[in-house]
Backbone bond lengths (Angstrom), bond angles and torsions (degrees), N, CA, C in turn:
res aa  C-N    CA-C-N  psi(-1)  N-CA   C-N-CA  omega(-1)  CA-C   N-CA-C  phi
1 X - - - 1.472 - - 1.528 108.87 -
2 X 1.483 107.92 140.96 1.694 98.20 -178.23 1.573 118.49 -82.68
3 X 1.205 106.63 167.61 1.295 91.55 170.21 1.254 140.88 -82.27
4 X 1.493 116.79 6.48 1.527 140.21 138.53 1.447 100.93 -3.24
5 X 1.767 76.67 -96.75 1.738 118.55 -170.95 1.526 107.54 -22.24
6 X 1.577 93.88 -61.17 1.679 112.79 176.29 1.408 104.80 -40.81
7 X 0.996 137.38 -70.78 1.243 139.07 -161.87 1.288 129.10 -75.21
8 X 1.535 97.24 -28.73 1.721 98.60 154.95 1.413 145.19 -81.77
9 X 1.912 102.17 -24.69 1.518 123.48 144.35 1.561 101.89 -36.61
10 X 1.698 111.08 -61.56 1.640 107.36 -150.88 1.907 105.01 -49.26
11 X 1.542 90.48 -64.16 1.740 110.64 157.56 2.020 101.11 -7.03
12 X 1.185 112.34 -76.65 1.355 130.82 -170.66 1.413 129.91 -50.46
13 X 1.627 94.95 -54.31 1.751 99.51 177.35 1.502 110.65 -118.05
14 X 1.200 107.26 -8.75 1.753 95.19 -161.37 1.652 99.06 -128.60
15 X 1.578 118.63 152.56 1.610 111.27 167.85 1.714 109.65 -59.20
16 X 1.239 96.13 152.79 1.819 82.84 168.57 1.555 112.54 -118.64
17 X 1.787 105.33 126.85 1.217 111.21 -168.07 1.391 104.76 -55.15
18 X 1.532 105.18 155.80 1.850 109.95 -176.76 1.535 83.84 -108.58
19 X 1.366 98.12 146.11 1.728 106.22 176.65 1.845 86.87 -135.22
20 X 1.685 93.65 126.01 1.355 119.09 -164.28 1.076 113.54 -98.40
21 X 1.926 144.63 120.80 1.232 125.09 162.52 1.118 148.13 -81.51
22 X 1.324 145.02 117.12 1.578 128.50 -150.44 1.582 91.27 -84.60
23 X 1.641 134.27 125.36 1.107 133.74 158.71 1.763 103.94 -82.01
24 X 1.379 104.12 139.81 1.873 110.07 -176.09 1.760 86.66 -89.08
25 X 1.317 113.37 140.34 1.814 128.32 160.74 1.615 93.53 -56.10
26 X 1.706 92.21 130.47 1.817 92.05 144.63 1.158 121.24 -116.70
27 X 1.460 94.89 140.28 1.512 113.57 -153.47 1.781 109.81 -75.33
28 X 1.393 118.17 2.59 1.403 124.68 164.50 0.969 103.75 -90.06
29 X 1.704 146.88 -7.99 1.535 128.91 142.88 1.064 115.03 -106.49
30 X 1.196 132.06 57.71 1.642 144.03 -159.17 2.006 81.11 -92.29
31 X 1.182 113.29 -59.33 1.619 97.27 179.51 1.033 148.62 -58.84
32 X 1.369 93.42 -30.91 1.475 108.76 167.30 1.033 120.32 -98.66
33 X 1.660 135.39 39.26 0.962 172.83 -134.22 1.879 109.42 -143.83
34 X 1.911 78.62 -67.56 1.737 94.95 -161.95 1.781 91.73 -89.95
35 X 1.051 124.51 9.57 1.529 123.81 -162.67 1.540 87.44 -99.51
36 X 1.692 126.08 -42.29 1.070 120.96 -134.80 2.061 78.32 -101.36
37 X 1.419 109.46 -48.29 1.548 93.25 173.07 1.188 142.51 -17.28
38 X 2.172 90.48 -54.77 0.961 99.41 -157.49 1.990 106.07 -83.42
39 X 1.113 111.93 6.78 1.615 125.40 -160.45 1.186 83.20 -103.29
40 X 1.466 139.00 -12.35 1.662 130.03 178.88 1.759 109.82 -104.47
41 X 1.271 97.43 -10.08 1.933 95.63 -157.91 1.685 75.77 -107.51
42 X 1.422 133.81 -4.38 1.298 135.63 -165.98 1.898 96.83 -88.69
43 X 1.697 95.85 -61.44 1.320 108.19 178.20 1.702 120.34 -52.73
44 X 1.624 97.11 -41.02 1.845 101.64 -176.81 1.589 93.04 -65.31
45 X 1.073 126.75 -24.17 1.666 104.99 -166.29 1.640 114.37 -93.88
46 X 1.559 103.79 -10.12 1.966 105.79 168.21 0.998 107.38 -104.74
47 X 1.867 120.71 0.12 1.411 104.23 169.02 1.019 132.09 -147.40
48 X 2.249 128.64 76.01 1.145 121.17 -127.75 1.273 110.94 -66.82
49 X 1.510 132.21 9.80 1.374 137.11 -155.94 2.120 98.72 -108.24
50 X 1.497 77.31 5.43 1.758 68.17 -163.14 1.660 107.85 -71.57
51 X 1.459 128.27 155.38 1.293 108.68 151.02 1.749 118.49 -167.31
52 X 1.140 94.05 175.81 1.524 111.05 -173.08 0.962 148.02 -37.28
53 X 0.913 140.38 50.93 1.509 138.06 -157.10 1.878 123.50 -60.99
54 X 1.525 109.11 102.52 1.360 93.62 178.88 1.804 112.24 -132.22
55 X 0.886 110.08 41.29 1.340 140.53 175.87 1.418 100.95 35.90
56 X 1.387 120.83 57.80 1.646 125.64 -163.50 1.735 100.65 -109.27
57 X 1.374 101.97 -58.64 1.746 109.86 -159.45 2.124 95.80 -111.38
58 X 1.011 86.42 127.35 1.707 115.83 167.52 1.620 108.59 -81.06
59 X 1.390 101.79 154.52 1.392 95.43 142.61 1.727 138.30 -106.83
60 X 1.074 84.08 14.91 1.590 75.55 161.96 1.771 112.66 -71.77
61 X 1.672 87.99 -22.44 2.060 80.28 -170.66 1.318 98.23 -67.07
62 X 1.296 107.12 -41.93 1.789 105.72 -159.83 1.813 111.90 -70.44
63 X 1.316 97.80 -54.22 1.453 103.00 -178.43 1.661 112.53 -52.47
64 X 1.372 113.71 -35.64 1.975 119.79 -179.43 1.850 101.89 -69.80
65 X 1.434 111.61 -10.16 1.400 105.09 -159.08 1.805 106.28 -113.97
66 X 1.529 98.98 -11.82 1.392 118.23 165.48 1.256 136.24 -36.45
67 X 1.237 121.71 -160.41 1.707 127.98 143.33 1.573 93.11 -83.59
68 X 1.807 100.98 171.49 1.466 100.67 -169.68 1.493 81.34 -73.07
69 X 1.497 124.13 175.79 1.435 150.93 164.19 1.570 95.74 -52.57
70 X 1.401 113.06 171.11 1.522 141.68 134.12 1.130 128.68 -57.98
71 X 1.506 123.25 -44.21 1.321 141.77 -157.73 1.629 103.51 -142.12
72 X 1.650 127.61 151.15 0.799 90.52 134.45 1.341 162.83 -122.44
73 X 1.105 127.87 -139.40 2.053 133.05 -158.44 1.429 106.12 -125.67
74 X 1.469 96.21 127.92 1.564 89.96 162.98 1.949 116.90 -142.24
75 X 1.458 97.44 143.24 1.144 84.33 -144.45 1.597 103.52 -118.49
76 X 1.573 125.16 141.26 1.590 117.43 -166.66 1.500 90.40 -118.02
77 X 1.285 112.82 165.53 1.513 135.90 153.60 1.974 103.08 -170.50
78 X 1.625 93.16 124.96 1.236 80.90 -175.95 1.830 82.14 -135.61
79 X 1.484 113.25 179.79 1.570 123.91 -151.65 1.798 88.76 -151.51
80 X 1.368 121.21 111.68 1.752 123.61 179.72 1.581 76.51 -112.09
81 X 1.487 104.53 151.08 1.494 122.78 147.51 1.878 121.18 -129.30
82 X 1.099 125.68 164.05 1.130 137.90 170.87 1.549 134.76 -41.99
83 X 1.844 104.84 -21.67 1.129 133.82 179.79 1.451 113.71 -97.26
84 X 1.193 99.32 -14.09 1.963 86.97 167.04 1.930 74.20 126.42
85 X 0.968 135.35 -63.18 1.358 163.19 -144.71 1.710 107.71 -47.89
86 X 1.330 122.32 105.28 1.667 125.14 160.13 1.522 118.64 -124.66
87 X 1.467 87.61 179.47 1.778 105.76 175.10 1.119 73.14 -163.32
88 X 1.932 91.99 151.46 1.608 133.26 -148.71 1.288 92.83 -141.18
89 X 1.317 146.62 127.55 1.538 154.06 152.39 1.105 88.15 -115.74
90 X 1.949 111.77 115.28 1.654 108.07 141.99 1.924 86.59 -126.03
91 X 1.442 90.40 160.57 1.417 118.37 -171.69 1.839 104.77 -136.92
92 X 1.586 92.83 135.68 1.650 94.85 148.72 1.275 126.51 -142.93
93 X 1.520 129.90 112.06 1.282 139.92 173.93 1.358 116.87 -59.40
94 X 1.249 136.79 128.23 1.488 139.92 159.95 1.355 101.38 -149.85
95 X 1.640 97.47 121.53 1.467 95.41 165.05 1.506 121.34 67.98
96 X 1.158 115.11 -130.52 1.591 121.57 168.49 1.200 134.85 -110.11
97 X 2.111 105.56 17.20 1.539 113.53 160.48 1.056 103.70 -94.18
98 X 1.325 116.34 -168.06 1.121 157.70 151.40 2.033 130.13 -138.97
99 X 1.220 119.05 90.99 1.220 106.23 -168.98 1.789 108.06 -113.82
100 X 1.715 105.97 122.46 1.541 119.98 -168.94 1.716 122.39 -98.56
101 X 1.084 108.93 129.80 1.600 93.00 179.29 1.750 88.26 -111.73
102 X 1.348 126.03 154.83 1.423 121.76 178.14 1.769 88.64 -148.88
103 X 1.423 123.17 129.42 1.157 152.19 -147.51 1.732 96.75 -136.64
104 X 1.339 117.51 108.06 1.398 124.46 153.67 1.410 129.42 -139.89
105 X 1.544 100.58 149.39 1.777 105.49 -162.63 1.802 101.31 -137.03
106 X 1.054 112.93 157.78 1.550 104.38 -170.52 1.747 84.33 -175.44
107 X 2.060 103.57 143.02 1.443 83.83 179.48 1.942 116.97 -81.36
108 X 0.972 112.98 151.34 1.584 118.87 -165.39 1.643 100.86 -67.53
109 X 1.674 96.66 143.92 1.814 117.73 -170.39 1.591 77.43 -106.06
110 X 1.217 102.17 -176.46 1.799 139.24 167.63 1.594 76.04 -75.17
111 X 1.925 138.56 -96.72 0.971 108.30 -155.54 1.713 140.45 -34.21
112 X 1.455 92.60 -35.67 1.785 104.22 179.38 1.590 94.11 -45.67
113 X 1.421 125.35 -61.41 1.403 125.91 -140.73 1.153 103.04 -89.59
114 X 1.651 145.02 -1.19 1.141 151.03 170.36 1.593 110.68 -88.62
115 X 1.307 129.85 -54.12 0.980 141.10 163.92 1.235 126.34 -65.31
116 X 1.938 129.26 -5.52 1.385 122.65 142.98 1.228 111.43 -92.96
117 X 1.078 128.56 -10.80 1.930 127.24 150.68 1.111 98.09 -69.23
118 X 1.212 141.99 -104.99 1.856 130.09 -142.44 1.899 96.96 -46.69
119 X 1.255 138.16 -5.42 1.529 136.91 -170.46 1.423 106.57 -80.35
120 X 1.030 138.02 119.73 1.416 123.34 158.35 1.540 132.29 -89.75
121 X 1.392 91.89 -19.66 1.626 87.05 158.55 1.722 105.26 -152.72
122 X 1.407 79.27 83.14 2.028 95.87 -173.72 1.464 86.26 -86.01
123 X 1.516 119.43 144.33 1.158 133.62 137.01 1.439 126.27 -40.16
124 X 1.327 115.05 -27.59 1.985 125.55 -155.97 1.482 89.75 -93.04
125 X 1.343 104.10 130.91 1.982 112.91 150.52 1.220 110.52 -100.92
126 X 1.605 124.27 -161.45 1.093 132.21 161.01 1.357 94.82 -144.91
127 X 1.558 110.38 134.57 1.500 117.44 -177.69 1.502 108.80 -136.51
128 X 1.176 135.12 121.95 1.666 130.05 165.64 1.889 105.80 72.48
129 X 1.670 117.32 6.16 1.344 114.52 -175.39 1.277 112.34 114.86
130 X 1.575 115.67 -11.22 1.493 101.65 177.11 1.412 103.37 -135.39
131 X 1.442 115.10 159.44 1.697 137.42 168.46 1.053 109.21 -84.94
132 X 1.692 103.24 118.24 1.212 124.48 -168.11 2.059 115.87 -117.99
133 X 0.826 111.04 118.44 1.589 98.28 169.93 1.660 102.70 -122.62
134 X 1.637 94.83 170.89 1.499 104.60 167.06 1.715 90.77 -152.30
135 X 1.186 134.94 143.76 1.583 156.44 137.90 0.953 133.16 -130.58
136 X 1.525 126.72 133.45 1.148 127.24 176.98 1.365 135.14 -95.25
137 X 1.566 140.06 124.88 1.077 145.23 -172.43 1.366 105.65 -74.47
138 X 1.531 112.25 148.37 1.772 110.61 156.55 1.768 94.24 -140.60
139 X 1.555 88.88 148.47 1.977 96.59 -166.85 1.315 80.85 -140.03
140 X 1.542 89.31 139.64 1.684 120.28 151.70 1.434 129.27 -88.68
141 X 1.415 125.21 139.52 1.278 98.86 160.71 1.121 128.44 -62.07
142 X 1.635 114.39 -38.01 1.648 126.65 -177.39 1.575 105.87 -24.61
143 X 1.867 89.67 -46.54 1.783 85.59 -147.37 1.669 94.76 -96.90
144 X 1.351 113.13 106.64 1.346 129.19 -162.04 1.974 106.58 -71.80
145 X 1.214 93.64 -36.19 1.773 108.97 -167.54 1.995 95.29 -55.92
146 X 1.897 103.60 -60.04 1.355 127.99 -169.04 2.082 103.05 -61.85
147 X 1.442 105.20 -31.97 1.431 107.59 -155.54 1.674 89.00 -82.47
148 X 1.443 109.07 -34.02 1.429 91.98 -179.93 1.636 133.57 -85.15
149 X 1.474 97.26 10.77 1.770 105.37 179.83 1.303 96.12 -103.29
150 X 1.372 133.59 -33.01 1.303 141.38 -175.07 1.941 102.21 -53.61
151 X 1.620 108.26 -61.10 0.765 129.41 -178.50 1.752 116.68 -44.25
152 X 1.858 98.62 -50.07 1.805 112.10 179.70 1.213 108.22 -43.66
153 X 1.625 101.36 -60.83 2.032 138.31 -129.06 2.127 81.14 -45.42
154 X 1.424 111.50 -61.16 1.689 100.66 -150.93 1.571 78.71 -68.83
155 X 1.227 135.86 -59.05 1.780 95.32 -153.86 1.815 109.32 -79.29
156 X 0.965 116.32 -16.75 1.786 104.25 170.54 1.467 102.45 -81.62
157 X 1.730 128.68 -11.66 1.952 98.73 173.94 1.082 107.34 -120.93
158 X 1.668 123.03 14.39 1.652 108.43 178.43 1.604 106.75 -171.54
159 X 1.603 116.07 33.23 1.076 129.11 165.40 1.833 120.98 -110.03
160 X 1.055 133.88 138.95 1.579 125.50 -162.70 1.495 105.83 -90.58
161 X 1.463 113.82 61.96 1.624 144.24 -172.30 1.465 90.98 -58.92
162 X 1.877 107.22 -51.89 1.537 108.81 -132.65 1.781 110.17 -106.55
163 X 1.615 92.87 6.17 1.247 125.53 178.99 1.712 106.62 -74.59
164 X 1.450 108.13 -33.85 1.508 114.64 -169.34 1.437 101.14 -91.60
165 X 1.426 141.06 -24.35 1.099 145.00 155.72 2.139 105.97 19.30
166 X 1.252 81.12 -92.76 1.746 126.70 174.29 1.455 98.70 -43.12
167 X 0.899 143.64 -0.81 1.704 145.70 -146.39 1.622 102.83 -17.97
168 X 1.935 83.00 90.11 1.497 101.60 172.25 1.861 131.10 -64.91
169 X 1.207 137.07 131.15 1.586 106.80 -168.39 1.404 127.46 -64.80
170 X 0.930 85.31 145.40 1.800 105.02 -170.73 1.704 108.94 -129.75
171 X 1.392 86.11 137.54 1.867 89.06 175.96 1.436 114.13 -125.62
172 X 1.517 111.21 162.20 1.707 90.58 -168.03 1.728 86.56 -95.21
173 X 1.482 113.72 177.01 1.471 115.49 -167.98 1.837 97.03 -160.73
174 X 1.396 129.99 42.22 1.405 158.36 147.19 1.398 98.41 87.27
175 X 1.144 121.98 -155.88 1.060 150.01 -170.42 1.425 113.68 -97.78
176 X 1.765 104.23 140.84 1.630 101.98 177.29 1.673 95.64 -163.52
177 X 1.189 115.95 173.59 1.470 133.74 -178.24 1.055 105.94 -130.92
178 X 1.833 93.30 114.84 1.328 104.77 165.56 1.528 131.85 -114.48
179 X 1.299 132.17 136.84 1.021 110.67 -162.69 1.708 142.32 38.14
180 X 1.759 103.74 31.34 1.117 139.63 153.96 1.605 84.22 80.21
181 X 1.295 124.81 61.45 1.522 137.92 162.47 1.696 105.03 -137.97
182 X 1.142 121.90 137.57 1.345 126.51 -176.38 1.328 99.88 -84.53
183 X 1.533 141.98 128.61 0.883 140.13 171.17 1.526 103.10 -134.00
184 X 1.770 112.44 178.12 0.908 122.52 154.84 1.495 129.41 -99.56
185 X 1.450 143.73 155.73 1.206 122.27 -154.45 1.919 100.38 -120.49
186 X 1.257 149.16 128.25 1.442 153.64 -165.88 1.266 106.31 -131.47
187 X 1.515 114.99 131.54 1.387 126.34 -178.07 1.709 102.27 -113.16
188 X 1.512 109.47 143.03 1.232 98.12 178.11 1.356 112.99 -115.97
189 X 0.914 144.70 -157.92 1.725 137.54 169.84 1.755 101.48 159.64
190 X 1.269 116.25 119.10 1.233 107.02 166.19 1.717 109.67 -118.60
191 X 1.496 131.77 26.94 1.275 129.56 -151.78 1.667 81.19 -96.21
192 X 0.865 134.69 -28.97 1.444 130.41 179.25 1.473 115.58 -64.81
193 X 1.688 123.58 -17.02 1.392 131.84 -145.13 2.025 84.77 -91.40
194 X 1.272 104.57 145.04 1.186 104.41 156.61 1.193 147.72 -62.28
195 X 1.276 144.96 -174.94 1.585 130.23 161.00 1.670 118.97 -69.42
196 X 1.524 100.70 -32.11 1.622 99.98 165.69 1.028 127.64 -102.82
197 X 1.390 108.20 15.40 1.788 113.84 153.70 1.634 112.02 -74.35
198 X 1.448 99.23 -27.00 1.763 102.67 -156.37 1.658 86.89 -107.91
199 X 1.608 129.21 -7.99 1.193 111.89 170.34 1.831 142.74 -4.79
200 X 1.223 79.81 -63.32 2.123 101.47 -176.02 1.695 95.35 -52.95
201 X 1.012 110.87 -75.15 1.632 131.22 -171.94 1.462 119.31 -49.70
202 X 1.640 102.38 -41.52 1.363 107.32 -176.69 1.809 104.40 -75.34
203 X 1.270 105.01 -47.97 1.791 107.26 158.50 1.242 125.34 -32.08
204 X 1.508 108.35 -64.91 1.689 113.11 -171.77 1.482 129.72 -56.59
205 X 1.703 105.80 -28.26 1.379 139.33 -172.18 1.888 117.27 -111.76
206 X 1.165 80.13 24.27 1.806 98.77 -177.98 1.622 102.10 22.76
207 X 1.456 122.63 53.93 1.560 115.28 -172.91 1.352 114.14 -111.34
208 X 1.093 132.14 148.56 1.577 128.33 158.25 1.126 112.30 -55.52
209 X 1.382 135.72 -61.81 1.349 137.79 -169.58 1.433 123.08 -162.74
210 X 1.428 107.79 128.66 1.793 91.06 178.67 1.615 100.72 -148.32
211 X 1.638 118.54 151.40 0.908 145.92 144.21 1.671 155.02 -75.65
212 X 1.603 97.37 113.44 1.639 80.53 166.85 2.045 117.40 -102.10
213 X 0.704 105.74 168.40 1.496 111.45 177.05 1.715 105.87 -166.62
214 X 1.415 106.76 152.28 1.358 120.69 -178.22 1.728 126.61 136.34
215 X 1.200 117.77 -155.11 1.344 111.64 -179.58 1.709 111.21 -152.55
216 X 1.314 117.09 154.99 1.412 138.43 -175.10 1.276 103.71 -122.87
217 X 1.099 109.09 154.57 1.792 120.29 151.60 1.713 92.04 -139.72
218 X 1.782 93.03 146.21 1.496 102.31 171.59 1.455 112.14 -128.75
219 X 1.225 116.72 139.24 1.772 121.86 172.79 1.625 102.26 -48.02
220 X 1.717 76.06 118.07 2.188 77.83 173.99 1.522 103.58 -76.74
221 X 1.360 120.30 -27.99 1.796 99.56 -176.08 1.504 108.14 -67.25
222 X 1.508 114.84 -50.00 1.479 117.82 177.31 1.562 126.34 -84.24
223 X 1.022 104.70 11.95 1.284 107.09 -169.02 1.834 129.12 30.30
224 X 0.779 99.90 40.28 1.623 113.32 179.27 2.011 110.14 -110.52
225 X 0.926 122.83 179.43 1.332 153.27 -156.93 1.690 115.95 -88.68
226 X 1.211 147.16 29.67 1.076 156.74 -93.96 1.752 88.12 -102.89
227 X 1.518 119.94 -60.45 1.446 136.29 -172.53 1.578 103.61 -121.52
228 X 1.355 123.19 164.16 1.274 123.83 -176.80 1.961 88.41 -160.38
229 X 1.052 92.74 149.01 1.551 117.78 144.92 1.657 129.12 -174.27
230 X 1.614 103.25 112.96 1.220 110.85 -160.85 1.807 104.27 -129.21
231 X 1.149 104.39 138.42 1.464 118.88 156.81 1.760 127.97 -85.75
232 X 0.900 109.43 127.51 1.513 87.01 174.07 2.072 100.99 -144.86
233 X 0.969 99.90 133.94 1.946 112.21 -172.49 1.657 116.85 -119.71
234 X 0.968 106.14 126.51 2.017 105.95 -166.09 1.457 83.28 -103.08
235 X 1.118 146.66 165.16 1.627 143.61 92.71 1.572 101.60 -74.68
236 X 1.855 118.10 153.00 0.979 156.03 176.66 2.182 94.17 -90.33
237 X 1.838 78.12 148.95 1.641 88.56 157.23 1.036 116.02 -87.23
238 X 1.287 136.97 -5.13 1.542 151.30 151.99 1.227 117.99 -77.84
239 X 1.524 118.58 23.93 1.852 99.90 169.44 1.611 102.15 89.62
240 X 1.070 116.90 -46.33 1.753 102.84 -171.36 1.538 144.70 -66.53
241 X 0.774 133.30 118.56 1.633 124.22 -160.62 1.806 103.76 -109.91
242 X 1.386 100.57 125.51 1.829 105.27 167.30 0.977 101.69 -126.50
243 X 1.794 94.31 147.12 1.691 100.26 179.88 1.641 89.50 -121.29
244 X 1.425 109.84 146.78 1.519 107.31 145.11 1.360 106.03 -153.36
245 X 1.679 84.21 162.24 1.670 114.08 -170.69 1.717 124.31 -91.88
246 X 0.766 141.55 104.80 1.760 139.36 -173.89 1.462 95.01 -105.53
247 X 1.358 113.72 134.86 1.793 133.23 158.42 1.530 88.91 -148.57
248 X 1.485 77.17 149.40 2.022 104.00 168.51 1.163 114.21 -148.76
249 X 1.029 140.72 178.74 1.685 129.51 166.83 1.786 91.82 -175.19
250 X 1.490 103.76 157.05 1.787 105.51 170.19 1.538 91.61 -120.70
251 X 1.071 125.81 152.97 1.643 137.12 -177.31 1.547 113.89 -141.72
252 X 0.927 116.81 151.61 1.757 120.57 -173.85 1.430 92.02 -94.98
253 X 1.729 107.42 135.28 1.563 100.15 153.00 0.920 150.40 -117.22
């Protein structure tokens, strides 16, 4: 089985462990380091409403883990890449379901095409060069174990969680309403960051250089992740360049 499969099963039945990177400080921006702290521990103290942005918690987690809604929710996060290649999270909350459609395409290996032959009732096709699935989830609240992977799956398989790792810079940029939720609004940009800002990352990912850029808004009551749209672009030490795209949004329906 590839490790696709693997990973989209994981997506399916199981939480997926987050494996965290510790970036080490360099101590040639050690000041501008403690300059920039101190310009945040400055802001948290004139503005107890201020807060953090570390592109960790969604709301789909929070809102699925709630009281049921008023209304209901429906909720997107989808992931484009450069290769032809997505995943699709749509969600709808009512009450005490949850019902998921999750959409993935990738262009097709020899493994893809061996493993929907030996399948007899694989979900995966192959259409125009790539492996394609679609299935749909249905969640209970009852079933607390199922409601809370349902709940993970869009921000651990197609939210830019793992992008914030690195805690790329981010600035806050005020307040706005979205989709009739008060949020706060965060810009990210790391094209300004140096090579030994991006050290850790650029190491781990054997890359020349990569970028995130884009914007968030987060629920000021919950402090979570409400809308996203982010870019993020690697070059390879081999010449290669990937781009991919992350949007999400929650909407009333």
């Amino acid at each position: 089985m590839s490790r696709k499969y693997f990973l989209l099963r994981a997506w399916i039945l199981l939480p997926v462990t987050l494996l965290f990177l510790t970036a080490p400080g360099c101590t040639s921006k050690a000041a501008k380091a403690n300059q920039q702290g101190e310009t945040r521990q400055s802001a948290a103290a004139n503005d107890p409403s201020d807060h953090h942005f570390d592109g960790g918690t969604y709301c789909m987690q929070t809102m699925t883990q709630g009281p049921p809604p008023s209304a209901p929710l429906h909720f997107s996060n989808k992931v484009n890449e450069s290769d032809g290649s997505l995943k699709d999270f749509e969600a709808d909350l009512s009450g005490d379901t949850l019902e998921q459609t999750i959409r993935d395409r990738h262009p097709a290996t020899d493994e893809d095409r061996k493993f929907i032959q030996d399948s007899k009732n694989s979900v995966w096709a192959i259409h125009d060069g790539f492996a394609e699935m679609a299935i749909t989830n249905h969640y209970t609240r009852s079933d607390e174990s199922a409601w809370r992977v349902g709940a993970n799956s869009a921000a651990q398989g197609a939210s830019p969680w793992a992008l914030f790792i690195n805690k790329p810079v981010e600035a806050r940029a005020g307040a706005e309403n979205i989709n009739g939720y008060d949020t706060i609004k965060f810009t990210v940009d790391t094209t300004h960051q140096s090579q030994a800002d991006k050290s850790a990352a650029l190491f781990a990912g054997n890359l020349k250089d990569y970028n995130v850029t884009g914007t968030a808004w987060v629920l000021k009551d919950a402090d979570c992740v409400l809308q996203y749209n982010i870019d993020y672009e690697e070059d390879g030490k081999d010449g290669t360049v990937r781009k991919t795209h992350y949007e999400g949004t929650v909407t009333k329906k």
